[in-house]
N, C-alpha and C positions, 0 to 999 in steps of 0.2 A: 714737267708738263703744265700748261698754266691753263687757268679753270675759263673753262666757256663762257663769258658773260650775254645774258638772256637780257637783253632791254624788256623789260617788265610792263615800265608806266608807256611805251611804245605799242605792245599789246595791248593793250585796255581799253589805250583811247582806240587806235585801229579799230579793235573789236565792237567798243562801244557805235564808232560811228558806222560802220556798215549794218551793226543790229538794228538802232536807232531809227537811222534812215531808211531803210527797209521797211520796217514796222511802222511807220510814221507813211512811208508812202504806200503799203497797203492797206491800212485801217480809211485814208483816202480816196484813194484810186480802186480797190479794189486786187489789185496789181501789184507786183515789188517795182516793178517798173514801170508802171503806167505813169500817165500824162496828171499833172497836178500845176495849179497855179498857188504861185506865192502868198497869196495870201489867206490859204488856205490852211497856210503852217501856222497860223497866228497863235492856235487853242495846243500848238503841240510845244512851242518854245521859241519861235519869232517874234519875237519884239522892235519897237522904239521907246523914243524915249519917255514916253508917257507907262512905260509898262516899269520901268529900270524907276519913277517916280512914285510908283504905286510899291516900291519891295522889292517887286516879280523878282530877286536877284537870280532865282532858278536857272530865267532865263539865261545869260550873261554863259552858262556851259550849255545848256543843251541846244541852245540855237547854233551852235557851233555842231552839233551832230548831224542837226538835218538838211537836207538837200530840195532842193525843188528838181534840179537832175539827178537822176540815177549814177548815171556815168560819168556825171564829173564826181559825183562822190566819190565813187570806184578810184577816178584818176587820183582823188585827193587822196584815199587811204591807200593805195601804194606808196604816193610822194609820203604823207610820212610816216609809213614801214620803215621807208630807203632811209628817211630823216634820222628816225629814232637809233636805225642800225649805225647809220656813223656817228651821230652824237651826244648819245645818251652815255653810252660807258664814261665819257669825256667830261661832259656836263654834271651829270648824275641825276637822277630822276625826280626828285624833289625839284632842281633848276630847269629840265628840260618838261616838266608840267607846268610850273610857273610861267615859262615866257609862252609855254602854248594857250595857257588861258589869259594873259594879262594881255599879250601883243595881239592875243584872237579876241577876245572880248570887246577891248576898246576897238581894235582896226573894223570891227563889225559893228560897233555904236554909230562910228564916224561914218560908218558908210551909208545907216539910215538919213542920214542930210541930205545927202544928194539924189535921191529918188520922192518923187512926187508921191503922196499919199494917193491909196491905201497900201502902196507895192513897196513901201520904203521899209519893207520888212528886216529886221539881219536874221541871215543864215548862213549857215554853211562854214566848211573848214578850212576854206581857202586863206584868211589873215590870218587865223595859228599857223598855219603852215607855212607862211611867209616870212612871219616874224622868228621861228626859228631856222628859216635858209637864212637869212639875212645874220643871224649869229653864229652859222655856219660858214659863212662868207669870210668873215673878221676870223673864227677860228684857224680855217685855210690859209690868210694872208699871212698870221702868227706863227702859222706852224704847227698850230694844238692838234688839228689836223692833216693826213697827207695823204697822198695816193690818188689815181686817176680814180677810182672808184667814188672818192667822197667826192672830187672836180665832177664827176657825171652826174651823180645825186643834186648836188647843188642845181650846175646849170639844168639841167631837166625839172627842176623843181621850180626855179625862178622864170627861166627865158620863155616859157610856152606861157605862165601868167601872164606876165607883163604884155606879150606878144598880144595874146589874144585883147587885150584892155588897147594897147592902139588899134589893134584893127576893126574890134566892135565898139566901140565906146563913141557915144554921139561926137563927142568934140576930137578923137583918136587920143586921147590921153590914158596915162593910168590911172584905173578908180583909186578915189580919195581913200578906202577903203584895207587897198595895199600897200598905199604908200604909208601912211600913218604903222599898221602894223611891220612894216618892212623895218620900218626908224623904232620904232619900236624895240625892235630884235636885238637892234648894233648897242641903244640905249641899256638895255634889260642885264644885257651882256658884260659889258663895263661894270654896270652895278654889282651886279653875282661875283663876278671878278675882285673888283674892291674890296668887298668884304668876305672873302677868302671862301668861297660858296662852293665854287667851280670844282671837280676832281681833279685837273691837272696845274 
């Protein structure tokens, strides 16, 4: 009988971020889900680059917790429940927290460029979340992973981001945001890989 494996550092963060962002939108709003504007996240862990020049390093994880929506939160902390379920046993969790903070940190640095001040806030968990489908993807093509369960995870994790960045995005492109931590992921991945990191 072989032992259960519990993705651990997949709870945590999960956990962290629906506490976080919760807490962070009712200290706000008044509300768990009431209505907030971005830049109102600033004092709780929103940043640019002027905050990442002053130290702030804080910032660089917990801006990755918080949300300006509720419900995309929600949508994120499922996508990576689903994430962590196929590929943290695989990864191992020391690898599968690294590329959620390296690929989500910088993909949300890059992303304060292209919004006009004061809204050029980074938030939120969507470039972690990318950056690890996106070494999910290469896992898949490899074989490290398999079964339509991880295929469903992935594509429902990647194709509704991407989607929604043409359809709403001024120019219909994808935000600079995603793609940076998407290249990120394939990048991160290789390297763990190299140097013998990876579980399989």
């Amino acid at each position: 009988m072989t032992k259960r494996y519990i993705p651990y550092a997949t709870l945590v963060l999960v956990l962290s971020t629906v506490v976080v962002s919760l807490v962070v939108n009712f200290q706000i709003s008044g509300s768990l889900f009431g209505k907030i504007k971005i830049t109102e996240l600033e004092p709780f862990g929103g940043f640019t680059y002027k905050h990442i020049l002053d130290l702030e390093l804080w910032r660089l994880v917990v801006s990755q917790l918080i949300h300006v929506k509720q419900f995309h939160m929600i949508y994120n902390a499922f996508s990576l429940l689903a994430l962590g379920y196929v590929l943290e046993r695989k990864l191992g969790s020391s690898v599968f927290l690294l590329i959620w903070f390296i690929a989500g940190s910088i993909g949300t640095f890059a992303s304060t460029f292209t919004v006009p001040e004061p809204w050029n806030l980074g938030t939120g968990g969507s470039q972690a979340i990318l950056g690890l489908a996106a070494a999910g993807i290469i896992m898949y093509l490899k074989r490290h992973i398999e079964g339509k369960l991880a295929l469903t995870v992935l594509v429902l994790t990647i194709v509704p981001a991407f989607a929604l960045d043409l359809i709403f995005s001024e120019h219909h492109l994808p935000k600079v945001g995603h793609v940076v931590s998407f290249g990120l992921g394939v990048l991160l991945l290789y390297s763990f890989q190299q140097q013998g990191k990876t579980c399989y």
